[in-house]
Residue, then its C-alpha position, 0 to 999 in steps of 0.5 A: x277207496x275200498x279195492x275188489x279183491x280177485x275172487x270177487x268176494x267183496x262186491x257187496x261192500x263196494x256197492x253203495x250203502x243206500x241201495x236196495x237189494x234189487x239195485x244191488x243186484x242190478x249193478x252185479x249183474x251190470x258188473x260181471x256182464x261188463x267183466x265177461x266182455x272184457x275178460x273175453x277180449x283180454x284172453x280171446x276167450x276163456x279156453x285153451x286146448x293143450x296136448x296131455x301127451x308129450x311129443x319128445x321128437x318129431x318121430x312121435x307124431x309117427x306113434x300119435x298119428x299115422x301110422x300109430x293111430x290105425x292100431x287105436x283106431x281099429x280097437x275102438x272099431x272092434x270094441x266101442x267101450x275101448x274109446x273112454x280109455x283110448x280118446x277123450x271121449x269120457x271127458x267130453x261135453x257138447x254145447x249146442x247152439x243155434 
């Protein structure tokens, strides 16, 4: 029996030899439809939010929150281009869905 390699590369050849290439569609579709779902429910999604800074000892939640943060806050105030360089903000997408 032929295996699926992890990149999915060889789904092609799994597929039986006979089928046109709308059945082969199809059974793609089917096949990652049913992938998704089940992917989804192994990980309880797809993304993970981790800190990019490191909180070496309890003092630093006083350097990355209050009162640390007003300092960051108070510049982005005076200066809007100042939050790509001081937040996330460039790196950022919205999704928005009814």
């Amino acid at each position: 029996m032929k295996k699926n390699n992890l990149a999915l590369e060889n789904l092609d050849s799994l597929l039986p030899d006979d089928l046109t290439q709308e059945q082969k569609a199809k059974a793609k579709t089917l096949f990652y439809k049913e992938l998704a779902l089940k992917a989804h429910k192994f990980y309880g999604g797809k993304m993970q939010t981790l800190p990019k800074a490191p909180v070496l000892g309890f003092n630093w939640f006083n350097a990355w929150y209050t009162p640390g943060v007003s300092n960051i806050s108070t510049s982005i105030r005076d200066n809007n281009d100042t939050s790509f360089e001081l937040s996330n903000r460039g790196n950022l997408v919205a999704v928005v869905s009814d």
